[in-house]
Each structure stands twice: as C-alpha cells, then as structure tokens.
C-alpha positions, 0 to 999 in steps of 0.5 A: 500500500505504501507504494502505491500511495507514494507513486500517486504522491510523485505522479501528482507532485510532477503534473503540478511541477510541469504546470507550474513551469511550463511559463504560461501565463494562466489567463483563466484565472486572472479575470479582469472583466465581469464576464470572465470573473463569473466564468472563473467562478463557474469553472472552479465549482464545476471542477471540485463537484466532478472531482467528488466523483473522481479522486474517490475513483482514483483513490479506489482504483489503487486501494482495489488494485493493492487488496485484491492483487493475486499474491495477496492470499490474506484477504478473503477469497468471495467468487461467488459476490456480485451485489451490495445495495449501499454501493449501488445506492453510492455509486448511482446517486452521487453522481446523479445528485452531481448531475442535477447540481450541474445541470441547474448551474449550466442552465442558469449560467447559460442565460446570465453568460450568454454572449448576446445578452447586453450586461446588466450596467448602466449607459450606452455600449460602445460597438465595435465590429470584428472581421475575422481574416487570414490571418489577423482581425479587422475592428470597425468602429462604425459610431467613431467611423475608424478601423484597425487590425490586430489592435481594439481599444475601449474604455473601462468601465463601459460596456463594449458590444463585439459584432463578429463575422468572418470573411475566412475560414471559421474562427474563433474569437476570445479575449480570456481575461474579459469574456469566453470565446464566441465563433466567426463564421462566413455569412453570419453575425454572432455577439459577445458583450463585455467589459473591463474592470480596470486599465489595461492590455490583454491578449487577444486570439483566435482560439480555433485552427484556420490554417497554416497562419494561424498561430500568429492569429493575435490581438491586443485589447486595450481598455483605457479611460475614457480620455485616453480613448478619445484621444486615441481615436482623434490619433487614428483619424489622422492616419492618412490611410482609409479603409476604402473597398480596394484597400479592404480587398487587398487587405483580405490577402492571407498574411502572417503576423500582420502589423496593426494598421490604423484607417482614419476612414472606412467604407459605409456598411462594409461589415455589412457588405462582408456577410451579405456577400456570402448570404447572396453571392450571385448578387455580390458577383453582379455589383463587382461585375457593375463595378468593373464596367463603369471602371471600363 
C-alpha cells in the first residue's frame, strides 16, 4: 500500500511541477472583466463537484488494485459476490445528485453568460465590429467611423458590444481575461458583450485552427479611460490611410503576423457588405461585375 500511495504522491507532485513551469501565463484565472470573473467562478465549482466523483475513483482504483492483487492470499477469497445495495445506492446517486447540481448551474449560467445578452450596467455600449481574416482581425468602429487590425481599444468601465463575422475560414474569437470565446463564421453575425474592470492590455486570439497562419492569429485589447480613448481615436483619424473597398480587398490577402494598421476612414456598411456577400453571392458577383464596367 505504501507504494502505491507514494507513486500517486510523485505522479501528482510532477503534473503540478510541469504546470507550474511550463511559463504560461494562466489567463483563466486572472479575470479582469465581469464576464470572465463569473466564468472563473463557474469553472472552479464545476471542477471540485466532478472531482467528488473522481479522486474517490482514483483513490479506489489503487486501494482495489493493492487488496485484491493475486499474491495477496490474506484477504478473503468471495467468487461467488456480485451485489451490495449501499454501493449501488453510492455509486448511482452521487453522481446523479452531481448531475442535477450541474445541470441547474449550466442552465442558469447559460442565460446570465450568454454572449448576446447586453450586461446588466448602466449607459450606452460602445460597438465595435470584428472581421475575422487570414490571418489577423479587422475592428470597425462604425459610431467613431475608424478601423484597425490586430489592435481594439475601449474604455473601462463601459460596456463594449463585439459584432463578429468572418470573411475566412471559421474562427474563433476570445479575449480570456474579459469574456469566453464566441465563433466567426462566413455569412453570419454572432455577439459577445463585455467589459473591463480596470486599465489595461490583454491578449487577444483566435482560439480555433484556420490554417497554416494561424498561430500568429493575435490581438491586443486595450481598455483605457475614457480620455485616453478619445484621444486615441482623434490619433487614428489622422492616419492618412482609409479603409476604402480596394484597400479592404487587398487587405483580405492571407498574411502572417500582420502589423496593426490604423484607417482614419472606412467604407459605409462594409461589415455589412462582408456577410451579405456570402448570404447572396450571385448578387455580390453582379455589383463587382457593375463595378468593373463603369471602371471600363
């Protein structure tokens, strides 16, 4: 028994050696906004109700595999046993109690963390809309009419509404430290609302594959106050770039590791003009074909 329990001990001691070094910055637990504080906590009582059922199972497996090996010729021999109702009443309800417990927290959750769902905070949310390329992310503002790529800055302390689509392959969009992930896909809008609790940078990425780019895939998220904010978005409408149709088309190349941009301007309804095209290509076909032969 004894060294089993040290072997247990030593496999523990290196999974949490190898965590500790790996050098990651664990995001996860270091929730700067509402949403991600909420899921931090939703996380860690999920884990510790499964882990009711699994250490026990774990302790078990090497208590059974020690009393019951074959050299053991102590312990009574029973080939005729098959049923105990206490142990059926452990091992069926516990986890069943367990699954209720889960059940009722998701479903709650599901409703007060949907992604779609404005925050329950006073004022107005600043919209930002997300174009997810290859490889690199899009930001329109359509209110302050500016752009960026792979930079998005937000006051603190104010909700921000994400309009995302995708004009790539799907991909995934995720800011840890301020809110889950919610998809990108061709054709479609999906939202995410969030807000930060304080100042600050935070890493942003694509947490789903796209291709051979995507690894460089990232972004940083800058909440700031709202002076810092204004006078940032008066420094990107000095950029002498805008984000005209042709500028957009060429920006759509896959690139890797793609530097941020500014644009001072942007195309009316271009976030728009990106999912209309893949929700009705011929007519998107028939306006380049009408462009080209007025360019004629």
């Amino acid at each position: 028994m004894g060294k089993i329990l040290k072997a247990f001990l030593f496999t523990l001691l290196a999974l949490i050696a190898v965590i500790l070094l790996t050098g990651c910055k664990a995001e996860l637990w270091d929730p700067k906004g509402i949403v991600a504080a909420d899921e931090k906590q939703l996380f860690i009582v999920a884990t510790l109700l499964m882990l009711i059922v699994v250490i026990p199972v774990l302790i078990m497996t090497a208590v059974f595999s020690w009393r019951f090996r074959a050299s053991n010729t102590k312990e009574k021999y029973r080939p005729d046993w098959s049923h105990s109702t206490i142990l059926e009443v452990i091992w069926w309800g516990v986890p069943i109690i367990l699954i209720i417990i889960l059940a009722i927290l998701t479903w709650i959750s599901s409703f007060r963390l949907d992604p779609y769902r404005p925050l329950d905070v006073e004022g107005k949310p600043i919209t930002i809309q997300a174009i997810s390329l290859s490889w690199k992310w899009l930001f329109i503002y359509p209110e302050q009419n500016i752009a960026t790529v792979n930079f998005v800055q937000f006051p603190a302390h104010k909700q921000v509404k994400f309009l995302i689509t995708s004009d790539a392959p799907m991909n995934s969009f995720a800011i840890p430290q301020l809110a889950g992930q919610i998809y990108a896909m061709e054709g479609m809008q999906t939202k995410l609302h969030l807000i930060a609790n304080e100042t600050g940078e935070f890493n942003g990425r694509s947490t789903n594959y796209s291709g051979n780019g995507f690894s460089g895939m990232k972004f940083i998220a800058k909440a700031s106050t709202q002076e810092e904010f204004d006078q940032w978005v008066r420094k990107v409408k000095s950029s002498p770039n805008g984000l005209t149709m042709k500028a957009y088309d060429q920006l759509v190349m896959p690139t890797k590791n793609h530097k941020v941009e500014y644009y001072s301007s942007v195309t009316k309804n271009l976030f728009h003009k990106v999912i209309m095209k893949f929700m009705s290509p011929e007519m998107h076909k028939v306006d380049n074909n009408k462009k080209n032969e007025v360019k004629m």
